[in-house]
C-alpha positions in Angstrom: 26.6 148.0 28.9 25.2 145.6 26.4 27.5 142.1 26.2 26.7 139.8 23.5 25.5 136.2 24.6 27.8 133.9 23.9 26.5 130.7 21.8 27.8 127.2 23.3 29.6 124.9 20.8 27.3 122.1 19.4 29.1 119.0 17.6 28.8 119.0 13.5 27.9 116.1 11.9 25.7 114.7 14.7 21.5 114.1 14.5 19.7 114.1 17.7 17.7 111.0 18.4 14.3 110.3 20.6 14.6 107.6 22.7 12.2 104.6 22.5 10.5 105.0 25.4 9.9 109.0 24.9 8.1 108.2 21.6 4.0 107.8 21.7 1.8 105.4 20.4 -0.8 107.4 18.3 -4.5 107.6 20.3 -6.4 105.2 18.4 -10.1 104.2 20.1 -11.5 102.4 17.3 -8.3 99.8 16.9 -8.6 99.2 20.8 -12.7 99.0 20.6 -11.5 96.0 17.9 -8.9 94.2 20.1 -11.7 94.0 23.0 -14.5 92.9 20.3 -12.0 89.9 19.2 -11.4 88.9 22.9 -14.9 89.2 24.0 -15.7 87.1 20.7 -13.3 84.7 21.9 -14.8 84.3 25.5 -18.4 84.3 24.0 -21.3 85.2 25.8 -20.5 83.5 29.2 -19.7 86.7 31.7 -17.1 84.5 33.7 -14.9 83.4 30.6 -15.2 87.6 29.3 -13.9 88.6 32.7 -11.2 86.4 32.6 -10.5 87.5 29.0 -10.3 91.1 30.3 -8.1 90.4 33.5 -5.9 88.5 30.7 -5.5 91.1 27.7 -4.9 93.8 30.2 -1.3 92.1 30.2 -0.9 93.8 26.1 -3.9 96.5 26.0 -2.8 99.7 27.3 -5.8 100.2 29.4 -4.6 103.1 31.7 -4.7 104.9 28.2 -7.7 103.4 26.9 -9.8 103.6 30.5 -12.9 105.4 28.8 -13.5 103.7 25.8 -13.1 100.1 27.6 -15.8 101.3 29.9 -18.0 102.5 27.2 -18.1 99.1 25.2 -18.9 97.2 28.7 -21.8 99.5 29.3 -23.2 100.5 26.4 -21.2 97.7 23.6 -19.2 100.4 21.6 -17.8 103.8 21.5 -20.4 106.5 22.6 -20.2 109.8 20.9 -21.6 113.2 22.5 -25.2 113.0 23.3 -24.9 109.3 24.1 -25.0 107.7 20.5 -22.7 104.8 19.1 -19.5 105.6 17.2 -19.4 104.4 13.5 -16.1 104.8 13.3 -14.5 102.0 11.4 -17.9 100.8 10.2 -16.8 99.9 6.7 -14.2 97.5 8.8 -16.1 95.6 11.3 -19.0 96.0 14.2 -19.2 98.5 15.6 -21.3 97.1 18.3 -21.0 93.6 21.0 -24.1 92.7 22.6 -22.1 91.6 25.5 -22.5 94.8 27.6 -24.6 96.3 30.5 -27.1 97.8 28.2 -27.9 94.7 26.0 -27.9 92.0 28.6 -31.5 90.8 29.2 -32.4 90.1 33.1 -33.0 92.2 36.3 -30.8 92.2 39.3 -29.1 89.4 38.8 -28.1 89.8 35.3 -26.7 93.5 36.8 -25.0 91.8 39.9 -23.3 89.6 37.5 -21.7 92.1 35.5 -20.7 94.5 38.7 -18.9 91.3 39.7 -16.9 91.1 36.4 -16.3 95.1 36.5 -15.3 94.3 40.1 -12.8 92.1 39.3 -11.4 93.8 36.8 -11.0 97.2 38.4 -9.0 95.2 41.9 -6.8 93.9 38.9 -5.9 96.8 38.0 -6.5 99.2 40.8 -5.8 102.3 38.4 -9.0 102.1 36.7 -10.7 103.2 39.7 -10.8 106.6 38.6 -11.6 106.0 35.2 -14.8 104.3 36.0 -15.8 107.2 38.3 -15.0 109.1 35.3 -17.2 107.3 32.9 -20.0 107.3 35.1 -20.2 111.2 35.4 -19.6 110.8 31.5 -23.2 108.6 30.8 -25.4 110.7 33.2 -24.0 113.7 30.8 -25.2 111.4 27.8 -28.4 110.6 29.2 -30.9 112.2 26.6 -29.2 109.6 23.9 -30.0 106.7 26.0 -33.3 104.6 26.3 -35.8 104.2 29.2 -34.5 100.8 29.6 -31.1 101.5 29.4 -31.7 104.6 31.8 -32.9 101.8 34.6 -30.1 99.4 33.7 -27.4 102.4 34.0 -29.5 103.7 37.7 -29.5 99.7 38.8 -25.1 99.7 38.3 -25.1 103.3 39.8 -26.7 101.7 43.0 -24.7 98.8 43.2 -21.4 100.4 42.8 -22.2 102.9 45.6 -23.7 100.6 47.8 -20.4 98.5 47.4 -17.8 101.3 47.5 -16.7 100.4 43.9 -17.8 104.1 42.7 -17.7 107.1 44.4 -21.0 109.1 44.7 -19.5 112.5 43.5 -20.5 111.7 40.0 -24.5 112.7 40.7 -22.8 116.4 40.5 -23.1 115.6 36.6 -26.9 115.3 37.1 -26.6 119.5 38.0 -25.9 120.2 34.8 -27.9 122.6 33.5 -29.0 121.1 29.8 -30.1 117.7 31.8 -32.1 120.3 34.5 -33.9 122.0 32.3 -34.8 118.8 30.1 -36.4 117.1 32.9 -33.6 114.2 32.6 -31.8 115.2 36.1 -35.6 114.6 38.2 -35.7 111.5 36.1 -32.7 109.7 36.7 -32.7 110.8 40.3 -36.5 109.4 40.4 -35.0 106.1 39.0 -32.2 105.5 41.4 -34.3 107.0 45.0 -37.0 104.5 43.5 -34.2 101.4 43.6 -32.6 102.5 46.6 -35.9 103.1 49.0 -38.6 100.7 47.2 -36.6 97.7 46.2 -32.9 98.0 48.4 -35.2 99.4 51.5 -31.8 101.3 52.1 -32.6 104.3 53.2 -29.1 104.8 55.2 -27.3 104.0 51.8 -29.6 107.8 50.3 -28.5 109.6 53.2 -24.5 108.1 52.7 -24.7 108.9 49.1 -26.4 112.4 49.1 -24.1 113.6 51.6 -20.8 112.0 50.1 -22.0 113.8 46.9 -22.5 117.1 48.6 -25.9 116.9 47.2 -28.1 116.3 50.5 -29.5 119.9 50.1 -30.0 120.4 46.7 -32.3 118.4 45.5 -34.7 121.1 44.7 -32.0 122.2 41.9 -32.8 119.1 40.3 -35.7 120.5 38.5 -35.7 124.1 36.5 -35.9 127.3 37.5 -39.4 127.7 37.3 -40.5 124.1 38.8 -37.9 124.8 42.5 -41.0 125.2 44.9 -42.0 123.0 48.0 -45.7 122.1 46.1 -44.3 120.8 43.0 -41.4 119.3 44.0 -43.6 117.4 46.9 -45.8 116.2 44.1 -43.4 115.0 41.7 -41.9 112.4 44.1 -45.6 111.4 45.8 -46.6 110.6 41.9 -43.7 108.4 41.6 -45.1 106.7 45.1 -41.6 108.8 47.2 -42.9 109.8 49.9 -39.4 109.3 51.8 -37.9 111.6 49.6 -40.9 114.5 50.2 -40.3 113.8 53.9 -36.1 114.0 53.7 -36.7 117.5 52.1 -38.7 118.8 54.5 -36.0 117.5 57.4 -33.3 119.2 54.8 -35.1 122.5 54.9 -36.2 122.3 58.5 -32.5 122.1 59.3 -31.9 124.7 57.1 -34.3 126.9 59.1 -32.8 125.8 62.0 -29.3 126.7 61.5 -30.4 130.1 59.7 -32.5 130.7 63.4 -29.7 129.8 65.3 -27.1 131.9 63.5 -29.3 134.9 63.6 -30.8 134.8 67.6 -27.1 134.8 68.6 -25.8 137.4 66.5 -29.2 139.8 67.5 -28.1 139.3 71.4 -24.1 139.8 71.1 -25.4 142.9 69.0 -27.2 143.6 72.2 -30.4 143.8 70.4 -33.5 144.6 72.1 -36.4 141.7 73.1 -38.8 143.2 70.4 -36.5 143.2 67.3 -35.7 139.1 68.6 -39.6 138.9 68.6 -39.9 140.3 65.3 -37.3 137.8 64.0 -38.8 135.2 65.4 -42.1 135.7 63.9 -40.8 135.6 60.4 -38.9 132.7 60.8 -41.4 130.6 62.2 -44.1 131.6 59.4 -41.5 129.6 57.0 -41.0 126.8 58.9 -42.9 123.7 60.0 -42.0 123.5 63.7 -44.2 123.1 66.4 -44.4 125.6 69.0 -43.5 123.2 71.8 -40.1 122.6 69.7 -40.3 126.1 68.7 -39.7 127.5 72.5 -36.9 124.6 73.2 -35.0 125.8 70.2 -35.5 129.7 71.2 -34.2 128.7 74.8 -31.4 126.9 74.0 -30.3 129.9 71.6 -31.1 132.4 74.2 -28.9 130.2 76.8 -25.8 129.5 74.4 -25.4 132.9 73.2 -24.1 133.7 76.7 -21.0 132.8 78.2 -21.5 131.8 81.9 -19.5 132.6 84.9 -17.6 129.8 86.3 -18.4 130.8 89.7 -22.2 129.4 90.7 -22.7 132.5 93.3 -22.0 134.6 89.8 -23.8 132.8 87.3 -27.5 133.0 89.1 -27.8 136.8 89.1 -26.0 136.8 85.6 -28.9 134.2 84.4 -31.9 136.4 85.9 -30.5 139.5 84.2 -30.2 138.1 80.9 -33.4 136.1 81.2 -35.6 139.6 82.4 -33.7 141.1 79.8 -35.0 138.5 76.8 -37.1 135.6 78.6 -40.5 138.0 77.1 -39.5 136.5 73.5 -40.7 132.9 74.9 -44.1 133.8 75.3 -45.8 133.7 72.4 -44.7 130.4 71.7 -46.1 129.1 75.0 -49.8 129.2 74.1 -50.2 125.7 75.2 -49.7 123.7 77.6 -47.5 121.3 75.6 -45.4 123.5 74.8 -45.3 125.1 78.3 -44.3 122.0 79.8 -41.6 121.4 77.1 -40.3 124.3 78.8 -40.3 124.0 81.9 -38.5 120.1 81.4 -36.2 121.5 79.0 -34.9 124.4 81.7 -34.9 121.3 84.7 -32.4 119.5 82.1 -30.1 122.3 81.4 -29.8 123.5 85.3 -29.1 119.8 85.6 -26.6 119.8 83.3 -25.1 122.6 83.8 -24.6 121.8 87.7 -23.9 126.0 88.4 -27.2 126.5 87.6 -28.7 123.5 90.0 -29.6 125.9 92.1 -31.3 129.1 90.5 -33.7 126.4 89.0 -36.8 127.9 91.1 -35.8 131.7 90.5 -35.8 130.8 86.5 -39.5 128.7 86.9 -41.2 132.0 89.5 -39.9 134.6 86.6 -41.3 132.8 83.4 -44.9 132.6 86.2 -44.3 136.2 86.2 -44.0 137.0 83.1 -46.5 134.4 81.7 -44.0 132.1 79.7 -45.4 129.6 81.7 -48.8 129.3 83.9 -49.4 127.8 87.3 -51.9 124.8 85.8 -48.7 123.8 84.1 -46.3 124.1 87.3 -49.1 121.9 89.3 -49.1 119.6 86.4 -45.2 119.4 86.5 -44.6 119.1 90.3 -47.1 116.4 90.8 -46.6 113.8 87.6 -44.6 115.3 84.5 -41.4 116.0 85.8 -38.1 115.0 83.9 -36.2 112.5 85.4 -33.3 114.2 85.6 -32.5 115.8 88.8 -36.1 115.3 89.8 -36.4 115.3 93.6 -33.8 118.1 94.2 -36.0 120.2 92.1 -39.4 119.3 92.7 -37.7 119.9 97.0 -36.5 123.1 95.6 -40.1 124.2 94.5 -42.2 122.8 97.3 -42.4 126.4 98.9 -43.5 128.1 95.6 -45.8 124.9 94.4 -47.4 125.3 98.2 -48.2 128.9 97.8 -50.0 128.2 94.2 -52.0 125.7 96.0 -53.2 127.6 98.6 -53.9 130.3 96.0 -56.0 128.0 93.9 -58.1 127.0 96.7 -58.5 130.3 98.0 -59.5 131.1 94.4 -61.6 128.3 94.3 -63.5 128.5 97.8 -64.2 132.2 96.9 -65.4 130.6 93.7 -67.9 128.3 95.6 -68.7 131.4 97.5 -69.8 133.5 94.7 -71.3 130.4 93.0 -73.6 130.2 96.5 -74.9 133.5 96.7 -75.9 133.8 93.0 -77.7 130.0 93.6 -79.8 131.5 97.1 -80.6 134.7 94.4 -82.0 132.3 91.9 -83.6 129.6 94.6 -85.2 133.0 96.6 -86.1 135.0 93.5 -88.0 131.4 91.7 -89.4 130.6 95.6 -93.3 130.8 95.4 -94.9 133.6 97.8 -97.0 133.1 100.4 -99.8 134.5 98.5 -99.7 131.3 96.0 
């Protein structure tokens, strides 16, 4: 059944008022932009008297409200528009202009270190601009195709400063990912500008790697250039043309971990699939045609795989016939990687470390070493080489005790090998000394 709302009684006669403080002050940039111009006319051109101006009119500007268009007149000296032009608005008034900013102030270094103090200053007065100015940065690298090639470096010099000094945060290089600043070069160029600062005239190369990975950024620097420019060559070139070689050589680090990671992901979830040796093999060959790794890394990184994708008995009687099994099972997928004796011996060290550290395993050491012998992961040049001068320190003379009895049987082959050697060598030498003799007839 349908009732019929019931209206409330209201008072006749009676006009509903807004309160003062509900009521809003219309937005109006252009009035603030003239209320800074006057106090920055009234301070002059000395930075210390226009910071103290600042600090001081923030008592009557509204500059939570305002935070954007205070930071664009100290950057660039007025209001910017899209695509990084100044505002004429109000022209027919007054300047629309100051030549007290970041952009207009002659100098290097210093002249920028002066003005991060004043912004400094300004921003710890009142703490909630802090946001703002990350948000005006982000803002300029979005205008950067209106700007200058000076104004570019003088913007890249107070983007390294303010990050070195925790007064921005780094997370507004995601605005270079754009894709209109990609695919007009702009993104590689400011990048270019501030790795150039950073590495050739900081020498900071632990304030790149802080900044990249703040920004989230530390593997994507390929995506700074177009589509059609994201390769290895080109990218290696750009930055060796603008004399970067630190930046060609941190990519190749980003990628090799990359690899890495991919190979570790992968190796484990082939052996908990219970895959067989050969498909491992098979992945393995791929993988390393793409990377840069050398083979004596190479085989440490495929044994330590091999070795964590297995969880280990607790009980050391346990864990040694469990070790042999899986290693018979997958230990075949070392070889190829083994073709020197570099890489051999990084082996052998590497397995001598982890029985150490992993004290269940102290003592199937020699069982591991005599079935890689067998199966040709590693030779018996290299086990000689090991057990007399190129052992790890760790553990050492428990495992070099603990292969005396195998060593001594190599030994005694390879001068059993070599005296039949000699032997052979003998007989062919009496064929050649009888057969060039003279005869009696001579």
């Amino acid at each position: 059944m349908n009732q019929k709302k019931v209206e409330k009684p209201q008072l006749q006669g009676l006009r509903n008022k807004t309160r003062k403080r509900d009521e809003k002050e219309k937005y109006d940039s252009v009035a603030f932009r003239d209320k800074i111009f006057q106090l920055i006319d009234q301070a002059g051109s000395d930075l210390e008297q226009v910071s103290k101006a600042l600090e001081t009119g923030g008592a009557s500007l509204d500059y939570r409200r305002y935070a954007e268009p205070l930071f664009d007149i100290l950057i660039a000296g007025g209001l910017l528009a899209p695509g990084g032009l100044i505002s004429d608005e109000g022209d027919s008034e007054g300047p629309i202009q100051t030549d007290v900013c970041i952009f207009k102030q002659a100098g290097g270094r210093d002249s920028i270190a002066a003005w991060y103090e004043l912004l400094y200053k300004l921003i710890r007065r009142y703490k909630y601009l802090e946001k703002g100015f990350d948000d005006e940065l982000k803002k300029v690298i979005c205008y950067l195709k209106g700007f200058t090639a000076d104004q570019k470096r003088r913007l890249a010099e107070l983007f390294v400063v303010s990050f070195s000094n925790g007064l921005a945060t780094p997370n507004c290089l995601l605005a270079l990912f754009e894709d209109y600043l990609v695919k007009d070069g702009l993104s590689a160029e400011f990048a270019t500008e501030l790795f150039r600062i950073i590495l050739l005239e900081e020498k900071d190369t632990t304030l790149l790697s802080t900044m990249l990975k703040k920004a989230g950024i530390e593997h994507r620097l390929m995506e700074l250039f177009p589509m059609n420019k994201r390769t290895p060559e080109i990218f290696a070139a750009y930055f060796r043309d603008a004399g970067l070689q630190q930046i060609v050589d941190y990519q190749l680090a980003k990628a090799d971990a990359e690899l890495r990671k991919e190979f570790f992901k992968k190796v484990d979830q082939l052996i908990k699939d219970e895959a067989s040796a050969k498909e491992i093999s098979a992945f393995l060959n791929q993988h390393k045609a793409k990377s840069n790794i050398a083979d004596h890394d190479y085989v440490v990184m495929v044994w330590n795989t091999l070795m964590n994708a297995v969880e280990w008995s607790k009980k050391e009687e346990i864990v040694g016939e469990q070790a042999l099994k899986h290693l018979k099972q997958y230990g075949s997928v070392l070889q190829p990687w083994t073709s020197s004796g570099k890489a051999e011996l990084a082996l052998l060290n590497k397995v001598q470390e982890y029985c150490y550290d992993n004290m269940n395993f102290m003592k199937v050491f020699q069982k591991i070493i005599m079935l890689f012998y067998k199966m040709d992961v590693i030779s018996e040049d290299t086990i000689l080489l090991w057990y007399r001068e190129a052992a790890s320190q760790k553990g050492k003379s428990v495992f070099i005790q603990q292969m005396k009895t195998f060593v001594e049987w190599l030994q005694k082959a390879e001068e059993e090998a070599s005296e039949e050697d000699e032997d052979d060598g003998e007989e062919k030498n009496g064929q050649k000394i009888e057969s060039g003799a003279p005869s009696d007839d001579a």
